[in-house]
Every structure is written in C-alpha cells, then in structure tokens.
N, C-alpha and C positions, 0 to 999 in steps of 0.2 A: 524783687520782682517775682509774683507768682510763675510757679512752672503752668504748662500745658497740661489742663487736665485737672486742678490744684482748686477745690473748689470751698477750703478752707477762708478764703480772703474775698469780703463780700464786696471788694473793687476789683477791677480787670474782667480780662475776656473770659474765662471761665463761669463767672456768677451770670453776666449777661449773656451767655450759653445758656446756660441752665435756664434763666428766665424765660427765652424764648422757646425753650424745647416745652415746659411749664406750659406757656400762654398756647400751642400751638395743641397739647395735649385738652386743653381746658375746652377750647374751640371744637374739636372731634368729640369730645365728650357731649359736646351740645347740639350737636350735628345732630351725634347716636340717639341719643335723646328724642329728639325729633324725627328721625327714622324709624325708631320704634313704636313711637306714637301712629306714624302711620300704618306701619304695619297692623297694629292693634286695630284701627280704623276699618284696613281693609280686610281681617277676622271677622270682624262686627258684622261689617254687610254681605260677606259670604255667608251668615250663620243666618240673616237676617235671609237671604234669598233660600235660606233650605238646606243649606249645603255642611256636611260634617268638619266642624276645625281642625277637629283632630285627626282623620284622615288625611284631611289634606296637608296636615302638617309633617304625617308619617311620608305622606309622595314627594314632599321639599326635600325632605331629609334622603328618600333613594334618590330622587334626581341628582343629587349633591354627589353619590359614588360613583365608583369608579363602578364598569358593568362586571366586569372579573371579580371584585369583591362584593359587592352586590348579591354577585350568581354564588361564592361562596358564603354569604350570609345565608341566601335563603335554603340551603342545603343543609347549613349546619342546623338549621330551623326545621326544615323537614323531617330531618333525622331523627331530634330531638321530641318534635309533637308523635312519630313514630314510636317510637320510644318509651314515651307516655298513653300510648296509645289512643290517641288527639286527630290522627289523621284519616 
C-alpha cells in the first residue's frame, strides 16, 4: 500500500491527486490565456482611441503599490535624475 504522499505507484490516491491538481492547473492556464488575450484587446483600443500603452501601463504598475513605497520609489528617482542632472 502506497504511503500518503508516495507518488511513485501510478495506482492510488496519490497519482489521482496529482492528476487533478494537473488537470485544474491546465484549466487556469487556459483561463490565463484568454485573459490575456483580452487584455491585449483592451491595449489595442485604447491605443486605437489615442491614448499611450505604455503609460498607461506604467499607472497599472503604481496603482499596484503600496503609497509608502510608491512615495519611496519616486524619491529614490528624484534623487537619482538629481544626480544626473535630469531634474
């Protein structure tokens, strides 16, 4: 009798663990797939109305932080373009 966990013996509950953790990973991946795609989609017609991808892709990316890190990114940035004499 396979132990718990024992995914050497492709009968018992182990193997058909595995299967379904497989099949349920497979499923998300085709989700992702198709989220992406629309994402792509909705790129296309913002760039189609006028509007910068790439900006707006930089404002996903700050919305995503936290506001303390955020405020110390854009310092260590200021500093930096400072620095360079950029500012």
């Amino acid at each position: 009798m396979p132990k718990q966990g024992d995914v050497s013996s492709a009968e018992g509950v182990a193997a058909d663990e595995l299967k379904q953790f497989i099949e349920r990973i497979e499923r998300l991946e085709e989700e992702k797939a198709g989220i992406m795609g629309d994402i792509k989609e909705v790129f296309a017609e913002l760039k189609g109305r006028g509007f910068d991808a790439k900006a707006v892709r930089k404002i996903i990316s700050i919305r995503k932080q936290d506001h303390s890190e955020r405020q110390e990114q854009e310092a260590i940035l200021e500093l930096y373009l400072q620095a360079l004499g950029m500012a």
